[in-house]
Each structure stands twice: as structure tokens, then as C-alpha cells.
C-alpha positions in Angstrom: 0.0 0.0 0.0 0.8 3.1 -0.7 2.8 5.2 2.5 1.2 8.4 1.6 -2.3 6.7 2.0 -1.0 5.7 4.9 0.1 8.7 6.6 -3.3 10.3 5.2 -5.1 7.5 6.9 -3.2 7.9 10.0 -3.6 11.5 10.5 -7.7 10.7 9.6 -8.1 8.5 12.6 -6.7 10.8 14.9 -8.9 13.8 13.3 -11.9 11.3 13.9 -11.1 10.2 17.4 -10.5 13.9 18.5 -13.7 15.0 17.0 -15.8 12.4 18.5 -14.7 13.8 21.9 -15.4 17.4 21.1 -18.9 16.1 19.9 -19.8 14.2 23.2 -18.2 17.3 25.3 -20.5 19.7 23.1 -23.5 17.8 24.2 -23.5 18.8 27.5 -22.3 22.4 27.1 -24.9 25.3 26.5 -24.5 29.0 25.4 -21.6 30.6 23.8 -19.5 27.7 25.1 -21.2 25.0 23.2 -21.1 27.4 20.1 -17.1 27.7 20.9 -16.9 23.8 20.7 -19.1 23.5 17.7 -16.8 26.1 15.5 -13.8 23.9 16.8 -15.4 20.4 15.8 -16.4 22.2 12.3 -12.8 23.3 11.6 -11.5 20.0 12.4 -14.3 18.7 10.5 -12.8 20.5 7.5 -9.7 18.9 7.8 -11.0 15.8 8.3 -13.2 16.3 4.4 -9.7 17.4 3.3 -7.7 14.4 4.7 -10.4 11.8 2.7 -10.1 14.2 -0.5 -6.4 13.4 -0.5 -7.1 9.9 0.3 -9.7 9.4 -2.6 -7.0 11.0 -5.2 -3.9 8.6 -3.4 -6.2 5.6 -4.2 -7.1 6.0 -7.3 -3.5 6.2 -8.2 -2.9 3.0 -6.9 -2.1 -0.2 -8.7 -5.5 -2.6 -9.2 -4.3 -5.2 -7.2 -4.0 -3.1 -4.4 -6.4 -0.4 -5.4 -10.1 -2.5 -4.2 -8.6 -3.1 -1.1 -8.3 1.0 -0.2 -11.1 2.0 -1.8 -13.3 -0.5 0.7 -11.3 1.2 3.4 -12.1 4.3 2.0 -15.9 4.0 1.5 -15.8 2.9 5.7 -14.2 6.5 6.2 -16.6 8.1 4.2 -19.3 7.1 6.2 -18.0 7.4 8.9 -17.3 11.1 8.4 -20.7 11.1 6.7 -21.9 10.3 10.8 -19.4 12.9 12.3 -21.5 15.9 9.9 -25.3 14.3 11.1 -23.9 14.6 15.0 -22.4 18.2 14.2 -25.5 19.3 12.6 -27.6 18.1 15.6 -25.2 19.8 17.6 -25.4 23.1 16.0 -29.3 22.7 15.9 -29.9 22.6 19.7 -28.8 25.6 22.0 -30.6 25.3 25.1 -30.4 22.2 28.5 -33.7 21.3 27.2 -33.0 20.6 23.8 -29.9 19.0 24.9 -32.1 16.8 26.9 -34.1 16.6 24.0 -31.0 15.1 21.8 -29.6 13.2 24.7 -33.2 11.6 24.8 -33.4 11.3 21.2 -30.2 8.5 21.7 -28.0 10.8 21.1 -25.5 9.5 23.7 -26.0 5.9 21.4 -25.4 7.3 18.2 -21.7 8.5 19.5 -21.2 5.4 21.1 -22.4 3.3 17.9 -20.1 5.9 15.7 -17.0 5.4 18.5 -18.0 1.2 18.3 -17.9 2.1 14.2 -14.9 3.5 14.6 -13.2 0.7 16.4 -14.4 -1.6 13.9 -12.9 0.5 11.1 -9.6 0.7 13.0 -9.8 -3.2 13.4 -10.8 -3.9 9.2 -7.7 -1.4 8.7 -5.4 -3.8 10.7 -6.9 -6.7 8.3 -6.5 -4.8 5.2 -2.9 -3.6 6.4 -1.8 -7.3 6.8 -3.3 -8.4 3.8 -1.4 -5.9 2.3 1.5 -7.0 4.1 1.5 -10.6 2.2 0.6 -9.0 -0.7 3.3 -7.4 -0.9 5.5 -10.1 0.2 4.1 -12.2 -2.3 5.1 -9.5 -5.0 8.9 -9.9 -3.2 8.8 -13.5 -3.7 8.0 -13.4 -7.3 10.2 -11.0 -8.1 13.1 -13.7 -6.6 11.7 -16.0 -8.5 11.6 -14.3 -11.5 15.8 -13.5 -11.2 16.3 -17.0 -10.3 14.9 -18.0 -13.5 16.5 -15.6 -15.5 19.8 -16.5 -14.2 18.5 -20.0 -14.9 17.9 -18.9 -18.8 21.4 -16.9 -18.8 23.3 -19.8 -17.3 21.0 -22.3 -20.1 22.2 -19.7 -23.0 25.9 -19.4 -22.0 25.9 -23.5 -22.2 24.2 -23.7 -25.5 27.2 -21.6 -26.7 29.2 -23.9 -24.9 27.6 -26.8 -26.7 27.4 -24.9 -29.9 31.0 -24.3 -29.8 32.3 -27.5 -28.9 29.9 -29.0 -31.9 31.4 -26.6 -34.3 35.5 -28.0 -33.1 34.0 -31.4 -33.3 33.0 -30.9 -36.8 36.4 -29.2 -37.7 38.0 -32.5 -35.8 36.5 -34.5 -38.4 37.1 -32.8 -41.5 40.5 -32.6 -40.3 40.4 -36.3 -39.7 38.8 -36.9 -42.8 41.7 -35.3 -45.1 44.5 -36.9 -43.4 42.6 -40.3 -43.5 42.5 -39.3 -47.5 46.1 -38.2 -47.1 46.8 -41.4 -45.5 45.3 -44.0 -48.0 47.1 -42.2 -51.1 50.5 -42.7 -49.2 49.2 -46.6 -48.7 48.4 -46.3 -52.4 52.0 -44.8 -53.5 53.6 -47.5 -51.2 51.9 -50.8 -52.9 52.8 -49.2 -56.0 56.6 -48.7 -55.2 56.7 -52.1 -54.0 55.5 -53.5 -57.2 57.6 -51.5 -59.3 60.6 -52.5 -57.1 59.8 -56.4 -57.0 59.3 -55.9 -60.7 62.9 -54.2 -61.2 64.4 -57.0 -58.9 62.9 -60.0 -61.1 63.9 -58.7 -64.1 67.4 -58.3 -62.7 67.4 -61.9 -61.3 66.3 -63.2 -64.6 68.9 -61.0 -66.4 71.8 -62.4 -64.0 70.3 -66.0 -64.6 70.4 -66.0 -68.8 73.5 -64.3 -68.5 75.1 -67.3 -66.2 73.3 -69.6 -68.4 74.9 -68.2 -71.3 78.3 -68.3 -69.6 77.8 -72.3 -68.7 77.2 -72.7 -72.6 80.1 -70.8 -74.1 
């Protein structure tokens, strides 16, 4: 999630929480006192419509895997500041110990506690959604590990296909090279078998020469 959201959301709770307390302290004031308290929990109030502006712009911003989880968040702020205005407006409504009685009677005293009990609940959903978040996010880390693993697995793959490739390619000048020397070879082997003939040809033609010419020597 995003940290700004965060901090927005942060500084939202607090607003809420604070104003809650100036509404339940307004109740039971009366006079220019009570209007005093009023014009303090409207100026908060402000901030706090300000604080869910910046939140609504922060989330749509966000990525959609992350971004339905906020906005849920989001829509349980909005109504919850949607109850802070209706007990503001009461308040500024009533200005007299009867009407206060009037409001307290009213269940005005309930609706702050249901709005406090609403609050609690949001701050308890937020601690969800912030830990969802959390393995979200961890998730993401773990693919992204995954995904350099396997790309180191895919360079290391490609570097030994060159290796292979390479090797293959010597191989193949190995044999070629072989090849012409085994050529080389057999028309050395040819020569040879030749020479021999030629020389065991010159040999019995000199025996037979020597043997006519002793023969002719024995006659004479």
C-alpha cells in the first residue's frame, strides 16, 4: 500500500477520534460555550473532508491489485465522516439544557457510542487490510526472486548452448581434419603398394637378367 495513504489514513483517525470527543463534550455544554466547541469540531471537521479528498485521489492512483482493497477502506471512512457531519448538525441545531435533553433523549448518547463502536471496527478492518497488504506485498517480493532466479537460470542455459554450440562446431572441424589426413593417408598406402610393385618388378627382371647371363656363360 501506498505510504502516503498511509500517513493520510493515520492522521484521519486521529482527526476522527478527537472530533468524537469534542462532539460528546458539546453535548453537555450550552451557550456561547457550546457554540465555541461547535466552531472547533467544524474546523476539524474540514480537515477531516480534506484528509479523505487526499485519500480518494492517493487511491485512485494506486495499482488494481491493491487499489479495491483501499477504496473499501475508503468508502468505511466516508461514512464514517458522513456520521461525524449528522452529530455536528444536531449539535449546532440545539442551544438550550432542554434541547440538549431533548437530543440526549433522542439517543444521542448511542449514536456516538455506535459511531466510537464504528470506529473501532474500522480501526480493526484497517489492521486486516494492512496485513493483507502486508503478504501482498510479500508475495510480489517472492516473485520478483523467483523471476531473477529464472532468469539467471535462462542466462546460465544460454551461455551453455554456446558452450555446446562451440564445442559442436570443433568437433565438426576435428572431423574434416580427420577426414583429409585419413584421405592423405590412404594415397600414401596407395604410393607404397605401388613402389613395392615397381621395385619387386625391377628385382625379377634383374634376377632373370643375372640367370640368362650365367646360363649363357655355362654354354660358351
Amino acid at each position: 500500500m501506498s505510504q502516503v495513504f498511509e500517513g493520510y489514513e493515520r492522521q484521519y483517525c486521529e482527526t476522527s477520534a478527537n472530533l468524537t470527543r469534542k462532539c460528546s463534550a458539546a453535548a453537555a455544554l450550552n451557550g456561547e460555550q457550546k457554540k465555541q466547541k461547535v466552531s472547533e469540531i467544524k474546523s476539524g471537521l474540514e480537515e477531516a473532508e480534506a484528509l479523505i479528498r487526499k485519500m480518494d485521489l492517493e487511491a485512485r492512483a494506486l495499482q488494481p491489485n491493491v487499489k479495491a482493497m483501499v477504496l473499501t477502506k475508503l468508502r468505511e471512512y466516508k461514512n464514517d465522516l458522513s456520521n461525524l457531519k449528522s452529530e455536528i448538525k444536531r449539535l449546532s441545531s440545539t442551544d438550550s439544557q432542554a434541547a440538549r435533553d431533548a437530543l440526549l433523549e433522542s439517543g444521542m448518547a448511542d449514536a456516538l457510542m455506535a459511531s466510537a463502536d464504528q470506529r473501532g471496527r474500522l480501526l480493526i478492518s484497517t489492521e486486516r487490510l494492512n496485513q493483507s497488504t502486508d503478504r501482498v506485498r510479500q508475495s510480489r517480493m517472492t516473485m520478483q526472486e523467483t523471476e531473477a532466479i529464472g532468469v539467471s537460470i535462462l542466462e546460465d542455459l544460454h551461455s551453455q548452448r554456446q558452450s555446446l554450440l562451440h564445442a559442436h562446431n570443433t568437433l565438426h572441424g576435428v572431423d574434416e581434419n580427420v577426414g583429409r589426413s585419413k584421405k592423405i593417408l590412404t594415397a600414401m598406402s596407395r604410393r607404397m603398394n605401388r613402389n613395392k610393385w615397381i621395385i619387386g618388378t625391377i628385382i625379377a627382371v634383374l634376377v632373370l637378367v643375372v640367370v640368362l647371363i650365367i646360363y649363357f656363360k655355362l654354354i660358351h
